[in-house]
C-alpha positions as CSV (number, residue, x, y, z in Angstrom):
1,X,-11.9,22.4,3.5
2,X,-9.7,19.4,2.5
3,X,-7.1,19.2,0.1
4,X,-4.9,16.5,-1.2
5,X,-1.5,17.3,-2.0
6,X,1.8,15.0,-3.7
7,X,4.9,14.8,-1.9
8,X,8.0,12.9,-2.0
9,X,9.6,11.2,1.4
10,X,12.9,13.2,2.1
11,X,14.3,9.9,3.3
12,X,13.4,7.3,0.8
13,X,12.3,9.6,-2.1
14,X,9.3,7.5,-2.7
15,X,6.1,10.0,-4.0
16,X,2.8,9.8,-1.2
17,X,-0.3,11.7,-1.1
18,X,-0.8,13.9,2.2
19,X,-4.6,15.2,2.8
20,X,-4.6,18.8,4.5
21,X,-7.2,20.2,6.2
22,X,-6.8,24.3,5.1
23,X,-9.7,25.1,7.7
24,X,-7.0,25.0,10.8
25,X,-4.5,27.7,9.4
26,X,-0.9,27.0,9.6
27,X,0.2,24.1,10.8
28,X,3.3,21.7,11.9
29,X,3.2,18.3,12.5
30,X,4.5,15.0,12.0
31,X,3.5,12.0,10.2
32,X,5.6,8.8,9.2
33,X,6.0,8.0,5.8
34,X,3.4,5.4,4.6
35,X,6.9,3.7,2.9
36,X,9.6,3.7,5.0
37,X,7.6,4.9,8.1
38,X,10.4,7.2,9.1
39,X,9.0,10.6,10.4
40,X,8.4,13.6,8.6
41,X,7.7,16.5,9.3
42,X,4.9,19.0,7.3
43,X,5.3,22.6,7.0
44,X,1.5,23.5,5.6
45,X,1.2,27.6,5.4
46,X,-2.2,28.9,4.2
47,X,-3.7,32.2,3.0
48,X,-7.2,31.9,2.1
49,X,-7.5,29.2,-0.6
50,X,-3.9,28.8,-1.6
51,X,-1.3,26.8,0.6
52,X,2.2,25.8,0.5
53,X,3.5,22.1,1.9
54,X,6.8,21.7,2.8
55,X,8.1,18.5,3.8
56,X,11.3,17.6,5.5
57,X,13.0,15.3,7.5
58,X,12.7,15.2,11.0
59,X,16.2,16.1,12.2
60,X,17.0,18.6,9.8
């Protein structure tokens, strides 16, 4: 169950496109930024076929 979601880097604002795989429930993890390759980290919560993506920056 994949989804593809919009985001914008919370370091150098630039907009990306993260794909999410809903099937694994919620997750955290941490991906660079396919711009300034500074790492982020994804907040995905899920409940059924809705989700919520919440990106922030790594030392916040």
């Amino acid at each position: 169950m994949l989804e593809t979601e919009d985001y914008q880097c919370p370091y150098c604002g630039e907009p990306a496109e993260a794909v999410l795989d809903l099937s694994g429930g919620d997750q955290q993890y941490i991906e660079d930024c396919p711009v300034c390759c500074r790492p982020i980290l994804f907040l995905l919560q899920t409940d059924g076929e809705d989700f919520r993506l919440e990106v922030r920056r790594e030392d916040d």
